[in-house]
C-alpha positions as CSV (number, residue, x, y, z in Angstrom):
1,X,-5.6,-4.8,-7.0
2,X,-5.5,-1.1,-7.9
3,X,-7.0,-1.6,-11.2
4,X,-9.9,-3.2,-9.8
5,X,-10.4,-0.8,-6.7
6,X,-10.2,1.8,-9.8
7,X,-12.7,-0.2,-11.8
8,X,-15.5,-0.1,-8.9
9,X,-15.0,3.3,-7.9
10,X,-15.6,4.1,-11.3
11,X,-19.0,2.4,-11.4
12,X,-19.9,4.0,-7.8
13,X,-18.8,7.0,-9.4
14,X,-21.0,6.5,-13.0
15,X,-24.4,5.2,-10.5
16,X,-24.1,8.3,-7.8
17,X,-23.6,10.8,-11.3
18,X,-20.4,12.0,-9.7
19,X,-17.3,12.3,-11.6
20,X,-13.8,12.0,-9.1
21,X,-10.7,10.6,-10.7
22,X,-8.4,8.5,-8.6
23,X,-4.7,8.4,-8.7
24,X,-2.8,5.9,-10.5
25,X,0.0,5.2,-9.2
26,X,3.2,4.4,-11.3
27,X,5.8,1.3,-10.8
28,X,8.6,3.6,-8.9
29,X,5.8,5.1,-6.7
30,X,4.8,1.7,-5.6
31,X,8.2,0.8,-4.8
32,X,9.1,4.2,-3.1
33,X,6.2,3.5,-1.3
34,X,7.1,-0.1,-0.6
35,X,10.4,0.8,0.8
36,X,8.6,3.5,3.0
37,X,6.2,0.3,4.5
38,X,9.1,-1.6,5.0
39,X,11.6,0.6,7.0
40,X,9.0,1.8,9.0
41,X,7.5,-2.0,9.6
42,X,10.8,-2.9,10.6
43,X,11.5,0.5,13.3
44,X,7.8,-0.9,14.5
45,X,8.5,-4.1,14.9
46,X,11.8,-3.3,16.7
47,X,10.2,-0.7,18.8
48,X,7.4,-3.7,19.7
49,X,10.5,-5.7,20.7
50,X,12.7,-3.4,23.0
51,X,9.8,-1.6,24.5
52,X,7.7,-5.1,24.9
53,X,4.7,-3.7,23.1
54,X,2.8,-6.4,21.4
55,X,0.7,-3.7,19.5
56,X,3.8,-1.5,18.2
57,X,5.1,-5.0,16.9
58,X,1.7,-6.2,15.4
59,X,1.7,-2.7,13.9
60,X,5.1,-3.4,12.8
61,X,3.8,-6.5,11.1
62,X,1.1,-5.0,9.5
63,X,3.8,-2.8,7.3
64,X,5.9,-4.9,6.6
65,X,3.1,-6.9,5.0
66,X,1.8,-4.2,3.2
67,X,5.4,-3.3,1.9
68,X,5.3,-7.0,0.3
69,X,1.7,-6.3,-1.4
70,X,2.7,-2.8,-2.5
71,X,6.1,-5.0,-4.4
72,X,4.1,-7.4,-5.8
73,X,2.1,-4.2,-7.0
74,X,4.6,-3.0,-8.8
75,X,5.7,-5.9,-10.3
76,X,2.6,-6.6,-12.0
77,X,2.1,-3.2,-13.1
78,X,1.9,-3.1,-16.9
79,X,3.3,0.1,-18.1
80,X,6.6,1.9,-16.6
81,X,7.3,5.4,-15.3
């Protein structure tokens, strides 16, 4: 999914005769990063549960989700850091 967010930036980039470079994350940033998600979706999600807010939790969720796509990220990325 980076790739391709990469890919049309690029274009966007090549048709507005702009040149900006975007970061390319390696693997262990994307599962620092995942870890981050997750601890923080979980604290959320808790939070959401003692405190009885249904948008702290939903918040929470929203991490913890993102934590699983930023995994599966760096599981399919080719090359290694």
């Amino acid at each position: 999914m980076i790739k391709e967010v990469n890919q049309t930036c690029e274009k966007l980039n090549n048709a507005l005769g702009i040149s900006v470079t975007l970061p390319n994350p390696k693997k262990n940033a994307l599962k620092a990063a995942a870890v981050c998600n997750f601890v923080a979706g979980v604290g959320l999600v808790a939070a959401g549960i003692v405190f009885l807010s249904k948008s702290c939790a939903a918040l929470g969720s929203i991490g913890i989700v993102s934590s699983m796509i930023l995994r599966w990220e760096s599981k399919n990325k080719a090359h290694k850091s």
